[in-house]
Structures are given as C-alpha cells and as structure tokens.
C-alpha positions as CSV (number, residue, x, y, z in Angstrom):
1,X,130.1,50.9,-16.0
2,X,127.1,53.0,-15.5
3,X,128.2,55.8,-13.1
4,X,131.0,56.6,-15.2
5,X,129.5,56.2,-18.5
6,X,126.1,58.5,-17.0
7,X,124.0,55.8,-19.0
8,X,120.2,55.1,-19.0
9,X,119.7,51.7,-18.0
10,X,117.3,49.3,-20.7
11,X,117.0,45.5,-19.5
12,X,114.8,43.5,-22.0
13,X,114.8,39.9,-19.8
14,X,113.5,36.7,-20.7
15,X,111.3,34.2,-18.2
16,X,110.6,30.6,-18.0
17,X,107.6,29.5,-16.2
18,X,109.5,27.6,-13.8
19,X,111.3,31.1,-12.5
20,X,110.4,32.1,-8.9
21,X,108.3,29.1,-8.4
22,X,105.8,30.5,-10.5
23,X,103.2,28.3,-12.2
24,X,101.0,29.3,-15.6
25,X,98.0,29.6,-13.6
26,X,99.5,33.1,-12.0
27,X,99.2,35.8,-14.8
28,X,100.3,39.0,-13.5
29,X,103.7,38.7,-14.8
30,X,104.6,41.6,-13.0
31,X,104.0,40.9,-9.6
32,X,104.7,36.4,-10.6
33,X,108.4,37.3,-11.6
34,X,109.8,40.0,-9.3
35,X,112.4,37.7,-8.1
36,X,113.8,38.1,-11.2
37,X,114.2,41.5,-10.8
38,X,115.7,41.4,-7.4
39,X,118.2,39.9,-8.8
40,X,119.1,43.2,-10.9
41,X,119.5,45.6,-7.5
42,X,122.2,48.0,-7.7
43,X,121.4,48.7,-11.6
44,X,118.5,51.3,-10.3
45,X,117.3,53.4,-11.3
46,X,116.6,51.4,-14.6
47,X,114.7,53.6,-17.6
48,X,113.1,51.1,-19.3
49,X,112.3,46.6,-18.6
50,X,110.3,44.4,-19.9
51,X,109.9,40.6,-19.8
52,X,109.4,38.6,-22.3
53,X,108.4,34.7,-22.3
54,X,112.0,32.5,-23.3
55,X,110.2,30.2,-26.5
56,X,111.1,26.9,-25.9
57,X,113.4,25.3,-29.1
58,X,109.8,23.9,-30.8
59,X,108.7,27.4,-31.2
60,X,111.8,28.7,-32.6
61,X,112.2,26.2,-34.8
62,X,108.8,26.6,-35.9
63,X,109.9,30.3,-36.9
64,X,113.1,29.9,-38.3
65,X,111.8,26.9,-40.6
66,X,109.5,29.7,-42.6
67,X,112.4,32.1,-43.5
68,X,112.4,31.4,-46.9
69,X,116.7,30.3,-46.7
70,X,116.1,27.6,-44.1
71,X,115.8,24.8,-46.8
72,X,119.3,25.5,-48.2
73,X,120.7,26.4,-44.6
74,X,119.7,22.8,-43.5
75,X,120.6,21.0,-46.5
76,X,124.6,22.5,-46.5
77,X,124.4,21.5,-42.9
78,X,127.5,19.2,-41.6
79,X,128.5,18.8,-37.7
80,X,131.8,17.8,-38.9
81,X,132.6,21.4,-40.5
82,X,131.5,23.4,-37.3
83,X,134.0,24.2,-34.4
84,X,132.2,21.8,-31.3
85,X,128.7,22.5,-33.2
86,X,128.9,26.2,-32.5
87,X,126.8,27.7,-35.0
88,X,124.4,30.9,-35.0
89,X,121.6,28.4,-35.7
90,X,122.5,25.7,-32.2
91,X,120.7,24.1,-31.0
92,X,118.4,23.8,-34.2
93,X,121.2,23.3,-36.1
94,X,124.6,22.2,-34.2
95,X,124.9,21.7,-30.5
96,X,122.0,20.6,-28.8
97,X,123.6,22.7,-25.6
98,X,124.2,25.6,-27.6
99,X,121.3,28.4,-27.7
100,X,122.5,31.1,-30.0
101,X,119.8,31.4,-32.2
102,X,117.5,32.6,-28.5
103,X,120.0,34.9,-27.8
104,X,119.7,36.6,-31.7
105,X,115.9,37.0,-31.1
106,X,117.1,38.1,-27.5
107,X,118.9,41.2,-29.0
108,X,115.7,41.9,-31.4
109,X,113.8,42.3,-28.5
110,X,115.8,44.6,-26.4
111,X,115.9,46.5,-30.2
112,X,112.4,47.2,-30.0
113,X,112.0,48.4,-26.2
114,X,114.6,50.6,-27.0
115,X,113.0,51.9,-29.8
116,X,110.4,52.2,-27.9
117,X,111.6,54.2,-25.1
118,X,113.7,56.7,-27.9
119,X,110.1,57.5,-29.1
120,X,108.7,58.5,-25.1
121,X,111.1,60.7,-25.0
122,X,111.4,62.2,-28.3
123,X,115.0,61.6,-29.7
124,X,116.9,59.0,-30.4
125,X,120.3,58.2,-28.4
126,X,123.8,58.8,-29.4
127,X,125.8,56.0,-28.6
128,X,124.2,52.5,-27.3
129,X,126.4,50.2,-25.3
130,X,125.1,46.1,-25.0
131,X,126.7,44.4,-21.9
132,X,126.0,40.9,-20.7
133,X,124.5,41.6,-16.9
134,X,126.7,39.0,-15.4
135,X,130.5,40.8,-16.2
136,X,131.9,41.5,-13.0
137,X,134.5,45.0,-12.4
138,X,137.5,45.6,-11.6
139,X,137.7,49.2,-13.2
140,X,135.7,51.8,-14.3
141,X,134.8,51.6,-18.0
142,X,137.3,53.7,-20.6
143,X,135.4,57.2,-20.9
144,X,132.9,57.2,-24.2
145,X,134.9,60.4,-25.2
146,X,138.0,58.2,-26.2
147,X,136.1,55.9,-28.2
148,X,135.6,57.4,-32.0
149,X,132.1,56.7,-32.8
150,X,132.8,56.1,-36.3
151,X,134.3,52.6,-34.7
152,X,132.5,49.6,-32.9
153,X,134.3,49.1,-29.8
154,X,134.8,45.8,-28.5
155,X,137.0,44.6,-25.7
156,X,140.5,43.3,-26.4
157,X,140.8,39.7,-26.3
158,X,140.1,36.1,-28.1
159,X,138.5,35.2,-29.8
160,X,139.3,38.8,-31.5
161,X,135.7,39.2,-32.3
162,X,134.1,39.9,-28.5
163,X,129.8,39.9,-28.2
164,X,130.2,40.3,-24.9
165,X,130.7,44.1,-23.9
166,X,129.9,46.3,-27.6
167,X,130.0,50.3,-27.7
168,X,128.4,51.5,-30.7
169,X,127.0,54.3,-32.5
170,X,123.2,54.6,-32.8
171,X,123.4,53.5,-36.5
172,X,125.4,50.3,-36.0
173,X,122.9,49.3,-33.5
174,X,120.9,48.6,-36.1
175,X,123.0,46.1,-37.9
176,X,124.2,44.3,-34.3
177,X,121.1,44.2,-32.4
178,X,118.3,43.3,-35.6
179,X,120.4,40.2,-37.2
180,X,116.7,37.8,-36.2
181,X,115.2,40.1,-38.6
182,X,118.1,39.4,-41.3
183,X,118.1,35.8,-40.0
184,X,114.7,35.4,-40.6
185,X,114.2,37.5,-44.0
186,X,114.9,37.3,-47.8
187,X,118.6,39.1,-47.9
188,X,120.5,36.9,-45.6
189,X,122.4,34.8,-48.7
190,X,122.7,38.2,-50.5
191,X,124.6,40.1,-47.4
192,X,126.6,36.1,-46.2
193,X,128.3,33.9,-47.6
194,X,126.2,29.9,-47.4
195,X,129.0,28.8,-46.0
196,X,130.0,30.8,-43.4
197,X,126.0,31.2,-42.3
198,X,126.0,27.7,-41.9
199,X,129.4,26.8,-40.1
200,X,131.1,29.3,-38.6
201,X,130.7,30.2,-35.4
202,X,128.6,33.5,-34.1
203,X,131.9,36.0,-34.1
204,X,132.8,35.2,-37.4
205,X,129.5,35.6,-38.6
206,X,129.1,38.9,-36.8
207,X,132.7,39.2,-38.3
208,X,131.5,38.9,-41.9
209,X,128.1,40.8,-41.2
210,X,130.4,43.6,-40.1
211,X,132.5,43.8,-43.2
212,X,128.9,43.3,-45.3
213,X,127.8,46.3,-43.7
214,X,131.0,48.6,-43.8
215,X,131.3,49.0,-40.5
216,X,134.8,49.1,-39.0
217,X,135.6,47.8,-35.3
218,X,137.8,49.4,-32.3
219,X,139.2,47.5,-29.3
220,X,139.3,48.9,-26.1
221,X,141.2,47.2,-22.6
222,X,138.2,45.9,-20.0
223,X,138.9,45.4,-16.7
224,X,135.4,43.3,-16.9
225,X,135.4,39.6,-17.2
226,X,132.4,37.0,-16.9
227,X,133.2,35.3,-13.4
228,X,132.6,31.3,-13.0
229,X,129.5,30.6,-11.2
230,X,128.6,28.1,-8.1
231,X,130.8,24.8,-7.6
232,X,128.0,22.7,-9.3
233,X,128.6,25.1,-12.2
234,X,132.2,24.5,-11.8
235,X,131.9,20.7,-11.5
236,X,129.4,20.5,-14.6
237,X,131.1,22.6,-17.5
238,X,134.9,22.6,-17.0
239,X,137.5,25.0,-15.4
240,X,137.6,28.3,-13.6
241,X,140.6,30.0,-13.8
242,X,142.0,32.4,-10.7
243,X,144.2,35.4,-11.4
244,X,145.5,37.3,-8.7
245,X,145.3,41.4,-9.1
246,X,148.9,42.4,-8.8
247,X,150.4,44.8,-7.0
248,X,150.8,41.8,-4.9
249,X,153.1,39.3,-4.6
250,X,151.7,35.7,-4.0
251,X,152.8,33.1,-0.8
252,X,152.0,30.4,-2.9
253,X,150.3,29.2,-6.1
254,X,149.7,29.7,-9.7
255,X,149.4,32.9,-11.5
256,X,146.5,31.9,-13.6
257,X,145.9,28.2,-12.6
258,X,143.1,25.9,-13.2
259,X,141.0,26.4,-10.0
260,X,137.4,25.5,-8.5
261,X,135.7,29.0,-7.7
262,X,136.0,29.4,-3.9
263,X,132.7,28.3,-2.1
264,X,129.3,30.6,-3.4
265,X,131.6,31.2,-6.9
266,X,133.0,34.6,-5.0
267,X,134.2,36.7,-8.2
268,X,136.8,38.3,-5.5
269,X,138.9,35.9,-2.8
270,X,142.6,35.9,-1.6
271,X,144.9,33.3,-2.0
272,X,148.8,33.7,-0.7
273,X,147.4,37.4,0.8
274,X,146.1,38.8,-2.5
275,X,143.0,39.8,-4.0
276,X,142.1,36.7,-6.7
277,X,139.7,37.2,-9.3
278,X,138.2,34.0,-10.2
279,X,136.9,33.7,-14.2
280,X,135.4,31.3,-16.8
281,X,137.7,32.7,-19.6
282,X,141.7,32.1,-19.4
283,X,142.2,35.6,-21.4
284,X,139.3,37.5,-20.2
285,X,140.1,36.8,-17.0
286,X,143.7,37.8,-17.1
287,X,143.5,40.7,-19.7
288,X,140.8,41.8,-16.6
289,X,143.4,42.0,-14.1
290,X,145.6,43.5,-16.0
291,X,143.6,46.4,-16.8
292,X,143.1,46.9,-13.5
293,X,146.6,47.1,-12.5
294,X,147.0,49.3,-14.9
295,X,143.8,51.3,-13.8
296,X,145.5,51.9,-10.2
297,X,148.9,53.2,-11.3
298,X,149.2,57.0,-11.3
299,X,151.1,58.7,-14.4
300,X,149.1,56.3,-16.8
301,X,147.0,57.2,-19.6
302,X,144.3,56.1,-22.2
303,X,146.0,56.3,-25.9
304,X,143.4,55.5,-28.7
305,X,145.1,54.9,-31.9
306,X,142.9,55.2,-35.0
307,X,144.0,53.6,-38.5
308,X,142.2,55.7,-41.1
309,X,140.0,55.6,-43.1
310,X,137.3,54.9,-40.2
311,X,134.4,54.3,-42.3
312,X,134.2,52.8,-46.1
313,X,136.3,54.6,-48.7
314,X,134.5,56.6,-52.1
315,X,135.4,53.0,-54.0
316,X,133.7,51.1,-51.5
317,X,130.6,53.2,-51.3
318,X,130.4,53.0,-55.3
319,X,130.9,49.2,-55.1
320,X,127.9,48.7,-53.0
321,X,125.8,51.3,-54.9
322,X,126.3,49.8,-57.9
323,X,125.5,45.9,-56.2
324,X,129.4,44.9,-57.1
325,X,130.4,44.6,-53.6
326,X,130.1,41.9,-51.7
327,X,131.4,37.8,-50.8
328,X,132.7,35.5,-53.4
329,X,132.6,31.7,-53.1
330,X,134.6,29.3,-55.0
331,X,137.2,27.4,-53.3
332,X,136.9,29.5,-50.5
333,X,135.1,32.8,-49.6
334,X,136.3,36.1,-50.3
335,X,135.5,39.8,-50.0
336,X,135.1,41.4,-53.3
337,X,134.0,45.1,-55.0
338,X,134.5,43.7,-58.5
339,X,132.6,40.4,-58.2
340,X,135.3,38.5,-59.3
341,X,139.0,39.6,-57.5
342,X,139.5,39.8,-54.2
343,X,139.4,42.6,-51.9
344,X,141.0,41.6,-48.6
345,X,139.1,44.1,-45.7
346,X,140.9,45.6,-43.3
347,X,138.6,44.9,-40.1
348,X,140.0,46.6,-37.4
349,X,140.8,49.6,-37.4
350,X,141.3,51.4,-33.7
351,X,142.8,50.3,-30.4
352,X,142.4,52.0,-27.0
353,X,145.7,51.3,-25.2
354,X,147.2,52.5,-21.2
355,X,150.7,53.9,-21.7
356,X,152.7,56.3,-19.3
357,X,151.3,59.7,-19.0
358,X,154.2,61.6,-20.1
359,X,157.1,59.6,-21.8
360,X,154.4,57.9,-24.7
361,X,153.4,60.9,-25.4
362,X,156.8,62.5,-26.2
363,X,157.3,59.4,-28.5
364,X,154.1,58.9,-30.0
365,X,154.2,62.7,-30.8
366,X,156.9,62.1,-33.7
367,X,154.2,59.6,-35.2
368,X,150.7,60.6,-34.6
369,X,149.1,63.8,-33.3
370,X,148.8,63.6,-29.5
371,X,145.9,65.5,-27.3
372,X,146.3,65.5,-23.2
373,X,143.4,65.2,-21.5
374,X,143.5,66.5,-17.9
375,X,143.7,64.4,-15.1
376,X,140.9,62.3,-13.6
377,X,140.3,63.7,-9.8
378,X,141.4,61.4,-7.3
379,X,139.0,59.5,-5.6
380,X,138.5,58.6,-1.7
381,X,139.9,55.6,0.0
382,X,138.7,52.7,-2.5
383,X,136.9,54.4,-3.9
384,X,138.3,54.0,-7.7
385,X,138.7,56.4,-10.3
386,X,136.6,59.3,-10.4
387,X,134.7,60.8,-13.5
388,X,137.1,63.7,-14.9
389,X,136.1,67.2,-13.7
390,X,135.5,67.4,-9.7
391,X,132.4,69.7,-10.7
392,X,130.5,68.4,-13.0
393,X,131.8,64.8,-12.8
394,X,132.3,64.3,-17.0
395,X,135.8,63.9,-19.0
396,X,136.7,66.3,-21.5
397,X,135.2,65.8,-25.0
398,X,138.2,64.4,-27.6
399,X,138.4,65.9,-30.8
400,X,136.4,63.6,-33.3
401,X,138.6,65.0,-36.4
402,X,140.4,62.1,-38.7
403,X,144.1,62.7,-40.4
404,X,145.2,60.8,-42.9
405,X,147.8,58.6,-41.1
406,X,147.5,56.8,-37.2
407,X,146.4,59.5,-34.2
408,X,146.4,59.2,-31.0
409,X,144.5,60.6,-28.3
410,X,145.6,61.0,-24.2
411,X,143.8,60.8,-21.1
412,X,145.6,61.2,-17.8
413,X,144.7,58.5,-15.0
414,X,145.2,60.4,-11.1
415,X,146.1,57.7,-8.2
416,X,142.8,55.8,-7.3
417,X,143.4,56.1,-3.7
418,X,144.7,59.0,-1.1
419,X,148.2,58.0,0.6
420,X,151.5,58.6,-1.0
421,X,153.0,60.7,-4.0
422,X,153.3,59.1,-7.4
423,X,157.0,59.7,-6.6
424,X,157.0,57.9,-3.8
425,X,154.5,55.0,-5.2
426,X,153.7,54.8,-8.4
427,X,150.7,52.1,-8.1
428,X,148.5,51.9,-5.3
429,X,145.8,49.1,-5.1
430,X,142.2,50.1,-4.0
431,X,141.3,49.2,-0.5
432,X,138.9,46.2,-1.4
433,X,142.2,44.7,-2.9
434,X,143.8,45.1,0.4
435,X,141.4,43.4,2.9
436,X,142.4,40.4,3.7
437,X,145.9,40.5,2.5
438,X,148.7,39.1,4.4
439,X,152.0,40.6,5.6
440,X,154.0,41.8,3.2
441,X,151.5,41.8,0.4
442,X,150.4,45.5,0.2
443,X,150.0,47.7,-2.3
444,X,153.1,48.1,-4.5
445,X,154.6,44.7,-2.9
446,X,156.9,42.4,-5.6
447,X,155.0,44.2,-8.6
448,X,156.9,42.9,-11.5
449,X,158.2,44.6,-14.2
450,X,155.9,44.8,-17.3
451,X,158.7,45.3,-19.8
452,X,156.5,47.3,-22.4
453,X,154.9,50.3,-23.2
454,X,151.9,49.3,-24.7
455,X,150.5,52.6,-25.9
456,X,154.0,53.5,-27.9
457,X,153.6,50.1,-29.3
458,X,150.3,49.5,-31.0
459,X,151.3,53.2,-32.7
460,X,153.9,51.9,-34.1
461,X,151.6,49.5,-36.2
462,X,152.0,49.4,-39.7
463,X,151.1,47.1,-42.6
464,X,153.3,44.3,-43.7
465,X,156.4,42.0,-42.0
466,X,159.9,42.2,-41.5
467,X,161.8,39.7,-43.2
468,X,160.8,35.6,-44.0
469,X,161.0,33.2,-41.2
470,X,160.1,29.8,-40.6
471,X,156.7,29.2,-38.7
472,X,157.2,27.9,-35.6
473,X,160.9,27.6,-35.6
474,X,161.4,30.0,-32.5
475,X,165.2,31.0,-33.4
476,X,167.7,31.7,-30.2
477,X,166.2,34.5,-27.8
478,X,169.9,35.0,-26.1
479,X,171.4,35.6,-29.3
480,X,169.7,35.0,-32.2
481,X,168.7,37.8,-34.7
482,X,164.9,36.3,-35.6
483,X,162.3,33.3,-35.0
484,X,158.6,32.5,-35.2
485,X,156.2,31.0,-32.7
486,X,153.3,29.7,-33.9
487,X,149.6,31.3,-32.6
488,X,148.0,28.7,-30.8
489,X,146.4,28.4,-27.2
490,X,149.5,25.4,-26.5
491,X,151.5,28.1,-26.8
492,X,149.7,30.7,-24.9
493,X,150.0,32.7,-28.0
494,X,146.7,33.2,-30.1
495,X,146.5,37.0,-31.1
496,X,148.9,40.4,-31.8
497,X,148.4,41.3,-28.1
498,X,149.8,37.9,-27.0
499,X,152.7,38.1,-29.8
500,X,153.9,41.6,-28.8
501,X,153.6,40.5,-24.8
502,X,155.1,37.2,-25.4
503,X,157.9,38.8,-27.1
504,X,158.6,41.8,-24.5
505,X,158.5,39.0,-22.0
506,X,159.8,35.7,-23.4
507,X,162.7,36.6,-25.4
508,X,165.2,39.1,-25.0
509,X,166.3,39.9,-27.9
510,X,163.2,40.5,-29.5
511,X,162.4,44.6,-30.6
512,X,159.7,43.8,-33.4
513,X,157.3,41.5,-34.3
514,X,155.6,40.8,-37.5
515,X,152.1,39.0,-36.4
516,X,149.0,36.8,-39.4
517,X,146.3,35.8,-38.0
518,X,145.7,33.9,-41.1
519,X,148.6,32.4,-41.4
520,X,149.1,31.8,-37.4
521,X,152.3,33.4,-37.4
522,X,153.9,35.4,-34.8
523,X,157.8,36.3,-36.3
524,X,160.1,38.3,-34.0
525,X,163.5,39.9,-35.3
526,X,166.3,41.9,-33.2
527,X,166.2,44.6,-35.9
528,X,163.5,46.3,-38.6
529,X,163.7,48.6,-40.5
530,X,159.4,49.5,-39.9
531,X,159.7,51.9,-43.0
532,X,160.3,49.1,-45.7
533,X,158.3,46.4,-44.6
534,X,157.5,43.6,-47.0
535,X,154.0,44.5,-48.7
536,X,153.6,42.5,-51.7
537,X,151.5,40.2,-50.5
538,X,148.4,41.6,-48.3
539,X,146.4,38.7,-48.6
540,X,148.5,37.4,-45.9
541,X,147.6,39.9,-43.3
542,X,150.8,40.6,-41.7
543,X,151.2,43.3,-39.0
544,X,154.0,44.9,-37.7
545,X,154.8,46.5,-34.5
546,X,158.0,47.9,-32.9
547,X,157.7,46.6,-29.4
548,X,158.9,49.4,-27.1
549,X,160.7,48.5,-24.2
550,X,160.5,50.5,-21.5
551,X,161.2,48.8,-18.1
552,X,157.5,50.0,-15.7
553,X,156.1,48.3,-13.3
554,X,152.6,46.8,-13.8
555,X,151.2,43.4,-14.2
C-alpha cells in the first residue's frame, strides 16, 4: 500500500504497561517500549509516531459519563436491541469483550499527531488514507488517481459499511477520524438519531454520521484482508477461513473451508499445491483473493463508475442551512430535509470495478464516457505490479470532471511477471504464489471461468427493479423466466456483489438482477427491459443491474 500510493507513514500506537515486559517504574517510554516498534519494520521510513498510554475501561468511563448525553444514552440502553452487544459505546455499554469506544478515542489521537505534523511542515495533505496495521496483501492498492475525491472510498464487502481500510479527502477526515469529540460533546443527539447512537452497531452509526454530514461513499476491490492470528487465537474466538489464490487448481479440499490457521497463523501456506490465504473474515478473505487473481491477469483494467451528484445537491445544502435537514424518529428513523417527510439518501454513490482492458470499454462507451489510462509497466519476476510510468514511477492523473449521468474511468493492468504473451497466457501468478506448488498447479492451471464482466456490469446500474417476484421463491434456473433468493449469509448471499455473482454463477438463465438491501431481496429475471424499471416506490431501495456475461477466466 505504501510504495504504490507514495504515502507518508503517521502511526499514533497505544501501550499497556505490561508491553515488553516493562514495569511503571521505567519512564523513558521511548527506550521502555521499542519492542513495540519492532514490530512495525518494513513501514520505514515512518514521518511521524507517538505512543500513547491505552486507559483502562474506569478511565473511559469516567470521561464518557461527563458528556452531557450520557444520562439519556444509558437510560434507552437494552442488550436485547443490539446485534451480540455491539455498540459504539462496548464495553461501557454492550459487550463486555467489545472495545469500540477505545478505538474512537484511538482515531482522535492519531487526528491530532497528524495535525500536528501538517503544521511542521506547513500544509495540510490532500488525501488521508486510515488502515488497520495488521491487513495482510495480496496486491498493490488501486492508484489514488481512480478514486474521485469528492467520494469516501471503502473496500467492497460486508458488512457494506467497511472501517477497516478508508481513503478520504482531507475534509472528511475530519468527520471520520474526530467522532470522540462528537461522542463526547453537546451535538451528538442533534447530528444522530437516540436510537441508532445507542443500538446499532459502529458501521451503521458511521453509516448515519455519513449521511448527517453529506458525505457520499465509493467502494473500491482490496486484495487486503485481516489474516487469523496464532492457533490459541484460533482455538479462543472461532474460525479461520482458507482461500486458495487461483490460478491454481486444488488436489484436494475446500474452496473457502473452515480451517485452523497453519502453525505460527502463516497468512500464506499451500494446500493441494496452491498458494492459500488464510483469513478471519469469510468475505474479506475471499473478495481478497479474488482481487488478486484479477490483479495478475493481463488485458484487465480498473473501471470507476461514479453515480452523480457526488456531493449534496442545492436542496440539500439549503435544508441544512436553514436547520430542516436532518433524522426523524417516530416509529422508526428516517432521513428528512422537511422535518416531517421522508427523504430516503442515496449512500453510495461510486464503485471501482476490474473489467477487460478492451472489450468493457467498447461497451461501457455507449453508456458512460470512458478514459484509457496507459498501461502499468511490467514488473520483474514477482515482483507485482509496478507504479504506472517506468520513469517517474506515478499513474496518470484521471480527469476529476462530473457529467450528469454514470462515467467511467480506465486503467490498463500489464502482466505482473516476465514469461509469456498475454496471447499465449492471459494470467500469470506471481512467483511467491508458485513456490511450493505441486505438479500441475502452475500458473494458468484449471483457472475457472468467471462468467462475468464485472466492470460492464456495475455500469449498467440504474435505479429501480424489474418486475414483482416472490422473496425467496428462487423460480427454475434451467428454464424459468424469474425468481428471488433471499440476502442472507445461509445463503451465501448478503449484498449486490453476491446477488450479481450468485446469479452469473448459480443460475443460467439469469441476465438481470434487481437487488434491496432493505428488503433482503435479490430477484433475477431472463429478460429487462433496464430503461423502464419500476420506480414508484424508492423507499424500497431497489437496484438494478444487467449482469454481462462474458465467458473470462479469473477466480
């Protein structure tokens, strides 16, 4: 992430006296705690640290209970409305395991050192990009150029909202990074709802905070996923799941099965001859992978497909000038810029997808306006994908201009590795994905075919659903004409991403799919006519998408 991003490196860390064997008498903390720091090599050379004492749950409790909101936090308070206790206050309020509220002072903290450090050297950054330390790559990270900065760019996955890995512009670094000082001040019940302060769980709180503030969020693929830790880990908090890194076909084994990390929690091992991943997440681990197959094909390319407007309209601006806008309780809580009606927000509002370098292009052209970027320079023997221009080693800037209907923008992957053309192999693993691998399980070996072309199908998105179907009555895939699967992890089904793939690769005659959210709805017909979707009622937040079939190889 940082080589090919060209980033400063700012690590604000927190200590317990335990660490490093240290005991309070010792005071240089320096010098007390470098093991701590060791533990960061390879992250040099780093512009900015500082450590900062981790308050034990007394002392934070003995802060929080002086905002002047706590007595109306604690008194709404019921276990039996959170998900598993999982609220922004745990463990003060909520799980007693949970520690959500340290990690919002956490992000305060590493707020201030980098103000800190933008006043030493006399300007303030551009972009800011928050990253937990402990994601392990597969790829490099998408190029900052195809990420419109009016957009906060999280990675694709579930739960949809994703604190993990955040790209934002200097100004919404502000809003993600200070919520202790919101949590802790006199506007916290006039920017969220009661409710949703005191149950829901930290994304849908940042979710809401988002939607307070105007801003508008992007998703972009990560081949980055938090890997499980030792075997005692393993053994103490539940499952790891493997994945193995395609390209590759498997002796033996589950695709994504339930699995103790190897011994030392390796994040990369083989099993049946190919490189396996091993992750704490089902879908971070395997959206990972995928990525990164993706990442060492040649002829692909970055499409980022914007749905404007990208920040709030004149209405909405007005609506918060004049106090109007903001959430509505009754029954349940809505978004409003009247005070009374509801105002359903549109959320997301950009996707970063991979598609084929030439043919999405051609057919996304007739849709959106399409740049080409060149391609990235090819890199040595494993050595991954390089950083754009051979010379100077940056990508091309993309235009930052905004039309009035979807765009997309293109950016040209090379082969990651020397050795044959892209006609005569089109994907090529990386050499640390060979090592190790058995006979018969080299690069290109029993690829399957994806069956999609996932740029050319989140342009296609538009607003609205098909025709009416039945939740959960799945139809006939061999020769039915529609059906619905309901979104639920059972069903390995729980987002658009997973209704679009489940449909290119579960049901034949699916072409497009109509997906809610909020109504946990994934409908698939045989035939659409995308230009008269149903509209009527947008409370129910369908989305449609023409799922574009198109036979490549890749994961």
């Amino acid at each position: 992430m940082i080589d090919p991003l060209h980033a400063d490196v700012i690590v604000s860390g927190s200590y317990k006296p335990t660490d490093c064997g240290g005991s309070e008498a010792v005071q240089d903390k320096p010098r007390r705690y470098r093991c701590l720091w060791t533990n960061l090599a390879g992250l040099e050379p780093i512009t900015s640290r500082e450590l900062n004492r981790k308050l034990r749950d007394e002392e934070i409790r003995a802060i929080v209970e002086r905002a002047p909101h706590w007595p109306a936090v604690k008194a709404a308070f019921n276990p039996a409305h959170t998900a598993f206790g999982m609220t922004v206050w745990a463990p003060l309020l909520g799980s007693p395991r949970g520690h959500m509220i340290h990690q919002i002072r956490d992000y305060s903290l590493l707020y201030k050192l980098l103000l800190r450090h933008e006043r030493a050297r006399g300007a303030p950054y551009v972009r800011v990009v928050f990253s937990r330390l402990e994601l392990a790559w597969l790829a490099p990270h998408p190029p900052l150029e195809l990420l419109h900065p009016a957009l906060l760019w999280i990675p694709q996955g579930t739960p949809r909202m994703n604190d993990r890995h955040v790209v934002m512009a200097r100004a919404h670094a502000t809003v993600w990074m200070r919520r202790w000082e919101l949590f802790r001040g006199h506007k916290l019940l006039q920017t969220l709802p009661l409710a949703s302060v005191v149950h829901d769980g930290p994304e849908d709180v940042i979710e809401n905070l988002l939607i307070a503030r105007g801003i508008h969020v992007g998703e972009l693929p990560l081949a980055a996923y938090l890997p499980c830790c030792l075997d005692s880990c393993w053994l103490k908090n539940g499952f790891c799941y493997q994945k193995h890194l395609g390209l590759c076909q498997p002796s033996g084994g589950e695709d994504a099965s339930q699995q103790p990390p190897k011994s030392g929690g390796a994040n990369l091992s083989f099993v049946g001859g190919c490189p396996t991943v091993h992750g704490k997440y089902m879908v971070e681990v395997t959206m990972a992978a995928a990525v990164a197959a993706e990442a060492a094909c040649a002829r692909r390319h970055y499409v980022t497909i914007l749905d404007p407007p990208l920040t709030p309209t004149q209405a909405e601006r007005d609506a918060r000038e004049r106090g109007a806008a903001g959430w509505v309780c009754r029954e349940q809580c809505f978004w409003s810029l009247d005070g009374s009606s509801a105002h359903p927000p549109r959320l997301y509002r950009g996707r970063l997808s991979i598609g084929p370098a030439a043919s999405s292009a051609v057919r996304i052209a007739s849709a959106a306006a399409v740049v080409a970027h060149p391609a990235l320079s090819s890199g040595d023997e494993g050595g991954g994908i390089g950083g754009g221009d051979a010379s100077s080693g940056r990508v091309q800037a993309v235009p930052t201009a905004v039309f009035g209907r979807p765009q997309s923008y293109a950016f040209t992957f090379a082969n990651v590795t020397k050795g044959p053309s892209a006609a005569e192999a089109r994907c090529r693993a990386p050499a640390a994905w060979r090592a190790g691998a058995g006979a018969g399980a080299g690069a290109g070996a029993g690829a399957g075919a994806r069956g999609w072309d996932e740029a050319a199908t989140w342009s296609s998105e538009r607003a609205g659903y098909c025709a009416e179907t039945t939740t959960g009555d799945a139809g006939d895939c061999e020769s039915g004409e529609r059906g619905s699967w309901r979104l639920t992890m059972r069903h390995g089904i729980w987002d658009e991403y997973a209704c679009v793939r489940h449909c290119a690769r579960s049901c034949p005659r699916c072409r497009y799919v109509s997906v809610s959210l909020a109504q946990k709805d994934c409908s698939w017909y045989h035939s659409c006519d995308m230009r008269e979707l149903h509209t009527a009622q947008p409370q129910l937040g369908f989305r449609s998408f023409a799922v574009v079939r198109d036979g490549l190889l890749v994961y």
